[in-house]
Backbone as CSV, one residue per row, in Angstrom:
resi,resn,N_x,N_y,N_z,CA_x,CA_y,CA_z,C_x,C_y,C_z
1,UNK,-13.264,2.024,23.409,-14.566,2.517,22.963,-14.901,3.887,23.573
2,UNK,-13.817,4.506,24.125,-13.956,6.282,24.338,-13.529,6.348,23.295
3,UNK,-14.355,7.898,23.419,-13.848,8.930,22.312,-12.997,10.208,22.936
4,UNK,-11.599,10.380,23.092,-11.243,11.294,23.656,-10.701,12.668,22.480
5,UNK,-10.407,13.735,22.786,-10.457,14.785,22.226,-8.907,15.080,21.932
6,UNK,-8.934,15.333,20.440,-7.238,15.239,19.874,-6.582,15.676,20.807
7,UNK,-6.548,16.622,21.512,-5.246,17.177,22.343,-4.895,15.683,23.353
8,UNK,-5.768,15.032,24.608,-5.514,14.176,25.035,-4.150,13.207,24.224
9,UNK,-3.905,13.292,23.083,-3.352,12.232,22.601,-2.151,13.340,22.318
10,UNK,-2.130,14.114,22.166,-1.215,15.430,21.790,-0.515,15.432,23.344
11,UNK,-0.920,15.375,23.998,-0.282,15.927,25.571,0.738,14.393,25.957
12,UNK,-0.140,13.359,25.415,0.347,12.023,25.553,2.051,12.126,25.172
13,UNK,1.716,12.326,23.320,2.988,12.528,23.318,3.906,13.378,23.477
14,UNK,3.439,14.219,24.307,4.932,15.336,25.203,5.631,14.782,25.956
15,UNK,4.391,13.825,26.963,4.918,13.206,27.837,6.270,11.870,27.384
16,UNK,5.563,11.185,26.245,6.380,10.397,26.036,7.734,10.915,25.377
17,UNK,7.601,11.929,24.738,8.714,12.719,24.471,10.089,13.159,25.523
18,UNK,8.999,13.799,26.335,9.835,14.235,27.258,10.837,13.062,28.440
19,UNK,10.174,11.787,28.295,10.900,10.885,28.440,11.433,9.457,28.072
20,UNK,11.826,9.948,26.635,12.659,9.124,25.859,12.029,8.474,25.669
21,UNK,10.650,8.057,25.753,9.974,6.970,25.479,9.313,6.853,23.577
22,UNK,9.429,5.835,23.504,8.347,6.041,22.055,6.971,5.756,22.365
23,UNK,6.218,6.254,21.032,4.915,6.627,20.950,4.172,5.700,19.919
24,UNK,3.914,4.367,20.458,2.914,3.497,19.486,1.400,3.977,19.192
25,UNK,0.874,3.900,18.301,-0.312,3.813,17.829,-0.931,2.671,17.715
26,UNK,-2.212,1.781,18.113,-2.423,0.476,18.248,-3.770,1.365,16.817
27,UNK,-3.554,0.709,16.066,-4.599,1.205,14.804,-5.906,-0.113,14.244
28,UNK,-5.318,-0.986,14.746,-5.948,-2.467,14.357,-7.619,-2.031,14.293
29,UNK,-7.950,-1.529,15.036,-9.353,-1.866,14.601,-10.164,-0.335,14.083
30,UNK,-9.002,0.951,14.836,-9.616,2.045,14.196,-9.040,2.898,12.712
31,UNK,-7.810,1.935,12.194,-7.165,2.807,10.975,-8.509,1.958,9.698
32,UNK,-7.543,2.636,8.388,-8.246,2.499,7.301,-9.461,3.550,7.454
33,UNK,-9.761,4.574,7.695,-10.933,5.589,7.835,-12.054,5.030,8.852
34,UNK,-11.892,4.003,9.896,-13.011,3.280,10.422,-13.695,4.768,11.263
35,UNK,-13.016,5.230,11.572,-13.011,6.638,12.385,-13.066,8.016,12.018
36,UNK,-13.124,7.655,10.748,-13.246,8.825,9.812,-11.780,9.142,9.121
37,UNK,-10.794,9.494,9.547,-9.566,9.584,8.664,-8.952,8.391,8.950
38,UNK,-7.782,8.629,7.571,-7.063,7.163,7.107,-6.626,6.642,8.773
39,UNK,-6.026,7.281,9.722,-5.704,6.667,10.905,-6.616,7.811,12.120
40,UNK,-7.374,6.899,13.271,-7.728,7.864,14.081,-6.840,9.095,14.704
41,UNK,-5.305,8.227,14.612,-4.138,9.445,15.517,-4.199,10.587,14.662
42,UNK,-4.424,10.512,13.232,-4.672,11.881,12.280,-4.940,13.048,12.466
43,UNK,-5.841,13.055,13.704,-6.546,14.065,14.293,-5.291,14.891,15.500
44,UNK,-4.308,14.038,16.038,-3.507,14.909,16.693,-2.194,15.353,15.795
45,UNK,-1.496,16.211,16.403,-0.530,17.432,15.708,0.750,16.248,15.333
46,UNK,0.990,14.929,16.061,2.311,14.317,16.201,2.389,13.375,15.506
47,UNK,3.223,12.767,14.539,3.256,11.409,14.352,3.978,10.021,15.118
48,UNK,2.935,9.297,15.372,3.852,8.110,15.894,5.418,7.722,15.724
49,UNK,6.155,7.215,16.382,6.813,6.423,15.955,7.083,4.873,15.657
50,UNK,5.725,4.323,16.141,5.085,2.998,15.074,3.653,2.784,15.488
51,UNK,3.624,2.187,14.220,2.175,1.851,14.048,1.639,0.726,13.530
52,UNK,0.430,0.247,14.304,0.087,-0.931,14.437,-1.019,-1.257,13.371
53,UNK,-1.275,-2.040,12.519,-2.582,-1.948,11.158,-2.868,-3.406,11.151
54,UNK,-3.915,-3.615,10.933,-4.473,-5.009,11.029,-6.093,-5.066,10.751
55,UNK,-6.692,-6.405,10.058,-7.977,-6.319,10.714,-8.199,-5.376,9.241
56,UNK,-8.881,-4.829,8.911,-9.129,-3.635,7.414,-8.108,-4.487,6.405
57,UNK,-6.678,-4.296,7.007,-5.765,-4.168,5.888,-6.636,-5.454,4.720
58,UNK,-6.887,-6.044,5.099,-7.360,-7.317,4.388,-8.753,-7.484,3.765
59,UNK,-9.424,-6.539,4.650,-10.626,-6.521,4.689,-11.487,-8.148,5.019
60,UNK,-10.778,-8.516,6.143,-11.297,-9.280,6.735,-10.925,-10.429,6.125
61,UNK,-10.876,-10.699,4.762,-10.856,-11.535,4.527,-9.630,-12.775,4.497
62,UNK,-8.433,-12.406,5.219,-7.762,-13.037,5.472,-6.648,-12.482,6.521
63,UNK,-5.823,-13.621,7.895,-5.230,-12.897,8.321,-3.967,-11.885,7.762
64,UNK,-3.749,-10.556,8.652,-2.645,-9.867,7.775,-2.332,-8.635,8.623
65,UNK,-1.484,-8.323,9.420,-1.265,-7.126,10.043,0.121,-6.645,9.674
66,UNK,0.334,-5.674,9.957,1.648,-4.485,10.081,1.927,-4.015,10.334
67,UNK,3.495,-3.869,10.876,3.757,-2.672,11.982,4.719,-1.966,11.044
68,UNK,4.239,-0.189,11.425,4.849,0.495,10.492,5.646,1.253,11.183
69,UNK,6.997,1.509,10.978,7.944,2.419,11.926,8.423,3.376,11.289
70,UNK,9.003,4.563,11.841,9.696,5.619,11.428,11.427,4.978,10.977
71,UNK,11.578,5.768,9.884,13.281,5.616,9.321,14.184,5.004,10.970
72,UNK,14.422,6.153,11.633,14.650,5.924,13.019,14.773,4.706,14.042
73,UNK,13.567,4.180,13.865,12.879,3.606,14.367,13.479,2.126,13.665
74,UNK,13.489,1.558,12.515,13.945,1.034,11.611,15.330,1.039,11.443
75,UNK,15.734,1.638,11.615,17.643,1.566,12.043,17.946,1.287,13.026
76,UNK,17.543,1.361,14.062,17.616,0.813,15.374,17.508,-0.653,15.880
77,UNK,16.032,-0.918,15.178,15.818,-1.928,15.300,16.538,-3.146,14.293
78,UNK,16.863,-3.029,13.211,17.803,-3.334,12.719,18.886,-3.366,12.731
79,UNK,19.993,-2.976,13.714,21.059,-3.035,14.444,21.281,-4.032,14.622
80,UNK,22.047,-4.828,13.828,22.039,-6.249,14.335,23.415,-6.744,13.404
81,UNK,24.020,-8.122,13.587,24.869,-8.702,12.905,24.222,-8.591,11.356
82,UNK,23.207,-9.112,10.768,22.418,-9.070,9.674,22.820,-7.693,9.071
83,UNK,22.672,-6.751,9.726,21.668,-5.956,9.098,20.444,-5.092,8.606
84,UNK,19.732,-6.477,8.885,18.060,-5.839,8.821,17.105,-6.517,9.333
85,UNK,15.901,-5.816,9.346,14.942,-6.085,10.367,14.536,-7.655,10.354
86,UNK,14.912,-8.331,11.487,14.423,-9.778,10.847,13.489,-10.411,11.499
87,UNK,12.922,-11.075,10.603,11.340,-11.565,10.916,10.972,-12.896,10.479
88,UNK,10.513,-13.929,10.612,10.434,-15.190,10.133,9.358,-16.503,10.414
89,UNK,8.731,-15.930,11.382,7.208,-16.783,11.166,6.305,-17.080,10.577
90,UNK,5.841,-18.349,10.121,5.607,-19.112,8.736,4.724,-18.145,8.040
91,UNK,3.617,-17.783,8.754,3.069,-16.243,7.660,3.110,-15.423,7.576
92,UNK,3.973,-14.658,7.576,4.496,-13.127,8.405,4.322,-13.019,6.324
93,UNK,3.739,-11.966,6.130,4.014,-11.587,4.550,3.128,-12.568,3.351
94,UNK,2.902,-13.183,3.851,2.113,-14.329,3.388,1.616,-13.525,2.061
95,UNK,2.053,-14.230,0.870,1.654,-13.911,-0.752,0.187,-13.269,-0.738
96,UNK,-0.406,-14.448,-0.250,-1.683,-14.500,-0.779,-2.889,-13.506,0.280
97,UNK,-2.242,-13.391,1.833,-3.098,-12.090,2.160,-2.346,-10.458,1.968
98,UNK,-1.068,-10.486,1.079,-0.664,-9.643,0.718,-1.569,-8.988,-0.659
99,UNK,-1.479,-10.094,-1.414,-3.009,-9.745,-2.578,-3.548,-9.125,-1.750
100,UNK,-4.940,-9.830,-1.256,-6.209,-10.073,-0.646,-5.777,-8.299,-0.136
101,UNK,-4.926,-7.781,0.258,-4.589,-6.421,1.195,-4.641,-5.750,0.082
102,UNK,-3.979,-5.784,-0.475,-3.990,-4.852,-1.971,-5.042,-4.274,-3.002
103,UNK,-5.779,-5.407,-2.955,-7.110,-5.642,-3.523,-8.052,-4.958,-2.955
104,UNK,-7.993,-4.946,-1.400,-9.112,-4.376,-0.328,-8.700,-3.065,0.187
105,UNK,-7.363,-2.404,-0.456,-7.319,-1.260,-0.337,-7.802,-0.182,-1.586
106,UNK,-7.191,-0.938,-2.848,-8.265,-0.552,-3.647,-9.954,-0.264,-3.620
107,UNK,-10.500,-1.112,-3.485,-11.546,-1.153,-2.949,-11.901,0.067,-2.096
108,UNK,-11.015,0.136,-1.300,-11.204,1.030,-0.202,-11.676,2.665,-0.676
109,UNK,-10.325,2.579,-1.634,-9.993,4.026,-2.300,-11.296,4.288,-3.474
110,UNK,-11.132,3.468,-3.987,-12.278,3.414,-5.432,-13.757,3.785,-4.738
111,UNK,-14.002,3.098,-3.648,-15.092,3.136,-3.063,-16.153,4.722,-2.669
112,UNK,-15.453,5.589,-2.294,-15.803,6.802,-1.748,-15.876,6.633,-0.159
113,UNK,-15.038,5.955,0.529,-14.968,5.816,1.684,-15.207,6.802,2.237
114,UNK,-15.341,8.081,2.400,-15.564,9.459,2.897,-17.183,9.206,3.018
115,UNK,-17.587,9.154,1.820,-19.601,9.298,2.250,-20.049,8.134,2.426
116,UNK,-19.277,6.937,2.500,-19.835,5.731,2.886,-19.632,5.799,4.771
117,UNK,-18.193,6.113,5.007,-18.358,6.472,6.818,-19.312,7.471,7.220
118,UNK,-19.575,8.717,6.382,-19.949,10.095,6.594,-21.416,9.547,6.935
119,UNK,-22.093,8.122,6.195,-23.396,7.866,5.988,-23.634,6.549,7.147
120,UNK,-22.642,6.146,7.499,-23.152,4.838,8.165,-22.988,5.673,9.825
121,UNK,-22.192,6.867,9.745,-22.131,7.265,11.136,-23.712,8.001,11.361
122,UNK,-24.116,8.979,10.441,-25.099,9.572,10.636,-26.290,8.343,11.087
123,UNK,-26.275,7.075,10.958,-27.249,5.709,10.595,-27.220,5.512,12.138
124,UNK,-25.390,5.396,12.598,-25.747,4.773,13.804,-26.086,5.990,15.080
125,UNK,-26.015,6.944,15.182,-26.242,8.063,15.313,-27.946,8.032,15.981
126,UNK,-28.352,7.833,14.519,-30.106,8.066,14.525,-30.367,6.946,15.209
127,UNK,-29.850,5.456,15.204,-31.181,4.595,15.396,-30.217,4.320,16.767
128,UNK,-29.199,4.086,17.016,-28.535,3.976,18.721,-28.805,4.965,19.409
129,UNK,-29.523,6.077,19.306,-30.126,7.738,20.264,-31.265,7.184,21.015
130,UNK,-31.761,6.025,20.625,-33.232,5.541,21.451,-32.836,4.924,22.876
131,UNK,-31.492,4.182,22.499,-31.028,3.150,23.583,-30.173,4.415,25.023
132,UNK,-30.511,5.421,24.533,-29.846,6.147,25.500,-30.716,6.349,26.758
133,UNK,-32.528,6.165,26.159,-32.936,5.924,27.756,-33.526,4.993,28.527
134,UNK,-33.108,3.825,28.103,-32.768,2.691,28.485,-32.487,2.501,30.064
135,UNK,-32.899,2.200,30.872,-33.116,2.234,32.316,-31.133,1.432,32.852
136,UNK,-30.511,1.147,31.599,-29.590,0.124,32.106,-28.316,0.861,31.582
137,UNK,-28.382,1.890,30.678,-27.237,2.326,29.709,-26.808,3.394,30.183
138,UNK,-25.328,3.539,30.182,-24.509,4.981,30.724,-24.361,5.652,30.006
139,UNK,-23.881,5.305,28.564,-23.714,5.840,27.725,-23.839,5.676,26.058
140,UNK,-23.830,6.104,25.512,-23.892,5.912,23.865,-23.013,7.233,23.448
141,UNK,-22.053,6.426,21.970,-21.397,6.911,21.406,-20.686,6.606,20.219
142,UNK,-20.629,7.469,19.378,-20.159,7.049,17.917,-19.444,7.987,17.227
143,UNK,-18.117,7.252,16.598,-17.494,8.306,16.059,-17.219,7.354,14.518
144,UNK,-17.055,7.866,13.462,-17.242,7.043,12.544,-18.015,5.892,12.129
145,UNK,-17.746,5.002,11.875,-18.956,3.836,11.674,-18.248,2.759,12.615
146,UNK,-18.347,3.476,13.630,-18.040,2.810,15.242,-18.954,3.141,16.184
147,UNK,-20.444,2.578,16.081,-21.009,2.704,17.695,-20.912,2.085,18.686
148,UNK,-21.490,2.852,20.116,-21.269,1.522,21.182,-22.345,2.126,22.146
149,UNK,-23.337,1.623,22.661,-23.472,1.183,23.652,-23.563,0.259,25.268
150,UNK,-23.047,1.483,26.319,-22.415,1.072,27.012,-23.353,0.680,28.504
151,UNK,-23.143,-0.333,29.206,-24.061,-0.444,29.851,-23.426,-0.019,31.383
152,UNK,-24.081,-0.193,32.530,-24.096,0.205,33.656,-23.587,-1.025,34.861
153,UNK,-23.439,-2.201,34.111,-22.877,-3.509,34.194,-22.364,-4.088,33.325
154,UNK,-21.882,-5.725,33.854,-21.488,-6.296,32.651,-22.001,-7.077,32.274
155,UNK,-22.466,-7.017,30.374,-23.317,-7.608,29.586,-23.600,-9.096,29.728
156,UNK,-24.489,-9.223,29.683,-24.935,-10.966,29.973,-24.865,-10.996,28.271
157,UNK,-23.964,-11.798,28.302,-23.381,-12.218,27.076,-24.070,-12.787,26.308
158,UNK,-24.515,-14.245,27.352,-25.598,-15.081,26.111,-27.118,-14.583,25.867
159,UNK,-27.605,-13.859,26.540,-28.927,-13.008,26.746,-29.027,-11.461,25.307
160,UNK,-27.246,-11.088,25.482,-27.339,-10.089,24.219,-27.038,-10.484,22.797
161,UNK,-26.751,-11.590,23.034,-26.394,-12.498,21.576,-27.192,-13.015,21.224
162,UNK,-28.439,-13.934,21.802,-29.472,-14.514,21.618,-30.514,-13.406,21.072
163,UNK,-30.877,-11.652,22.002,-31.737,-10.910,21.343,-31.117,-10.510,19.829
164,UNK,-29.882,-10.323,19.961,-29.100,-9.664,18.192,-29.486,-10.412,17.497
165,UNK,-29.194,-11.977,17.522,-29.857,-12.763,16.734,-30.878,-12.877,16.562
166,UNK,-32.147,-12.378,17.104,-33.399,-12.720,17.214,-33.842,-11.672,16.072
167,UNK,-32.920,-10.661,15.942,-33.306,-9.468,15.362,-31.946,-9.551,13.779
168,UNK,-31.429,-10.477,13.537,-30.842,-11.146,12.218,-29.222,-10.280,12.535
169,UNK,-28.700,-10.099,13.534,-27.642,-9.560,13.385,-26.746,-10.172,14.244
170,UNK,-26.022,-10.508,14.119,-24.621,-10.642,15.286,-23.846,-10.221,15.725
171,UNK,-23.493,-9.898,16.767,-22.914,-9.146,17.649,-21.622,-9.819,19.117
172,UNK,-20.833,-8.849,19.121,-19.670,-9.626,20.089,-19.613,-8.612,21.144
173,UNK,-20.510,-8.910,21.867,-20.234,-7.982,23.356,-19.296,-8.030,24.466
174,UNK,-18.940,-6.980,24.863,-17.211,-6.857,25.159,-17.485,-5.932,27.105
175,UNK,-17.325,-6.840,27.700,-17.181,-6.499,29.282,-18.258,-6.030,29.453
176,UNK,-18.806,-4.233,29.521,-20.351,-4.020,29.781,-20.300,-2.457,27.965
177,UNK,-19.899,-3.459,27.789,-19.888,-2.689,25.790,-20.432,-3.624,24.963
178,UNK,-22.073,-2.856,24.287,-22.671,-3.660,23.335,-22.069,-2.727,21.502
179,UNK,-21.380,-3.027,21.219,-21.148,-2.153,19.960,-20.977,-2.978,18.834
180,UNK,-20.569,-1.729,17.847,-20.884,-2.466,16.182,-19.744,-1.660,15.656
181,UNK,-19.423,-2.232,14.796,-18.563,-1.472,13.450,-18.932,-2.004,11.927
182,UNK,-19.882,-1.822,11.479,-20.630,-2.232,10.233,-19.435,-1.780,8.910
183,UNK,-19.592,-3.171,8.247,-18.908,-2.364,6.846,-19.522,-1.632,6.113
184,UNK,-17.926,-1.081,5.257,-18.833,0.399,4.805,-19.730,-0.070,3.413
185,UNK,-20.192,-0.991,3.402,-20.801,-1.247,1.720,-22.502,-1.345,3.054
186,UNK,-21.989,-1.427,4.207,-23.650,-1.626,4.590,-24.864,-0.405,4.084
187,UNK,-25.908,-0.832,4.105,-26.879,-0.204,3.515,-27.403,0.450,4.657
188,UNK,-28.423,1.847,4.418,-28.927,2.096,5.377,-30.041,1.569,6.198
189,UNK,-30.416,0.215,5.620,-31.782,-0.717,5.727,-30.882,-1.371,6.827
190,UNK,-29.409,-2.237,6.809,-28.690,-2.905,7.208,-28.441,-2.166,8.669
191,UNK,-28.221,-0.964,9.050,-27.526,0.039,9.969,-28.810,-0.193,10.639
192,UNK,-30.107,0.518,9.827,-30.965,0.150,10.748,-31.492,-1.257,12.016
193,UNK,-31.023,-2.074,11.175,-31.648,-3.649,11.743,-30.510,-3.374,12.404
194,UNK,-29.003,-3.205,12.548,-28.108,-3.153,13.577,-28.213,-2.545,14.529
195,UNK,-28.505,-1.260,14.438,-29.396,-0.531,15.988,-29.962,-0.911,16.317
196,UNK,-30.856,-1.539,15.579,-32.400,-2.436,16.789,-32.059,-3.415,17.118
197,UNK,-30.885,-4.031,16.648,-30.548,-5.633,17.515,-29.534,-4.981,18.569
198,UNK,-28.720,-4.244,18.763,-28.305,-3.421,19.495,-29.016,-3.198,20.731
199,UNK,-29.838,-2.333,20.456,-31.183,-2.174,21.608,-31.720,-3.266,21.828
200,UNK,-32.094,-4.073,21.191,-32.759,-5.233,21.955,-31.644,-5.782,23.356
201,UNK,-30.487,-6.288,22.765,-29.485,-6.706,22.986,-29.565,-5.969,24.347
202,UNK,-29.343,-4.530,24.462,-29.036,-4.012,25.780,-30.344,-3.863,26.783
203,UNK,-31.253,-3.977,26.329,-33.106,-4.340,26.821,-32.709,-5.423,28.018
204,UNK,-31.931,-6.768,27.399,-31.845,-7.984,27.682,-30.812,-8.155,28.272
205,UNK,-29.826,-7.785,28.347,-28.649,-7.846,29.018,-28.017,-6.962,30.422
């Protein structure tokens, strides 16, 4: 839940370059534009050599992740008596959240995903700026239709779940991180009531 500045991730991979190492991307919760482009790493000069997708691909609605590798990367790992990359746990590919993925990327594309993030960031933006002077909060921050406020301890869990709810929203607070990632069909009525259960949430916790 930092936001660090493309080069940071650019310097990363020199380093890993410079010693033979590869360069994963963990994308699960920030690819699919959650961050504004199709993958947050987008923003630096390098491409991975794998990458991790999950969580979006489906659009929630069923499990389904993927790891995506370079040609390279894929020959290697496929080095084997076989042949090829082998994989075999009972849902690995699974038909039916392969649809469900397909379907919700459409969606994705058809949608205008550009002014639907462009609009839910400006949302959380406006109504999470109050909780910044909050006697308890270090920080606030949002980059796509990813906010978070961050507290100065760690969140009393059942105290920030009980105010979110009080205020019709639910929320999963994470060590001393009260945050949200709203879908993008949310309304700006919806963003709103999520900031204020937000703030309540960190009032109380």
């Amino acid at each position: 839940m930092h936001v660090y500045a493309p080069r940071v991730l650019d310097v990363l991979h020199d380093l890993a370059r410079e010693h033979g190492a590869l360069v994963i991307h963990d994308e699960i919760a920030t690819g699919f534009h959650r961050t504004g482009p199709r993958w947050a790493g987008d923003r630096a000069a390098h491409t991975p050599d794998i990458l991790c997708v999950g969580k979006a691909l489906t659009g929630g609605y069923l499990t389904l992740a993927a790891v995506l590798c370079t040609s390279r990367i894929a020959v290697g790992v496929s080095h084997s008596e076989s042949g090829v990359l082998m994989h075999g746990p009972t849902y690995m590919g699974n038909p039916l959240a392969c649809a469900a993925a397909l379907a919700s990327l459409d969606l994705l594309e058809q949608n205008d995903w550009q002014a639907q993030v462009t609009r839910i960031n400006t949302g959380l933006a406006t109504g999470l700026a109050a909780s910044r002077h909050l006697p308890s909060v270090a920080g606030v921050r949002t980059i796509g239709a990813v906010g978070v406020v961050q507290l100065d301890h760690p969140v009393d869990t059942l105290k920030a779940t009980e105010a979110a709810i009080d205020n019709g929203v639910w929320l999963r607070p994470f060590r001393d991180l009260i945050y949200t990632m709203p879908p993008y069909v949310s309304t700006d009525d919806d963003i709103a009531r999520i900031c204020a259960a937000v703030e309540a949430a960190a009032v109380v916790a």
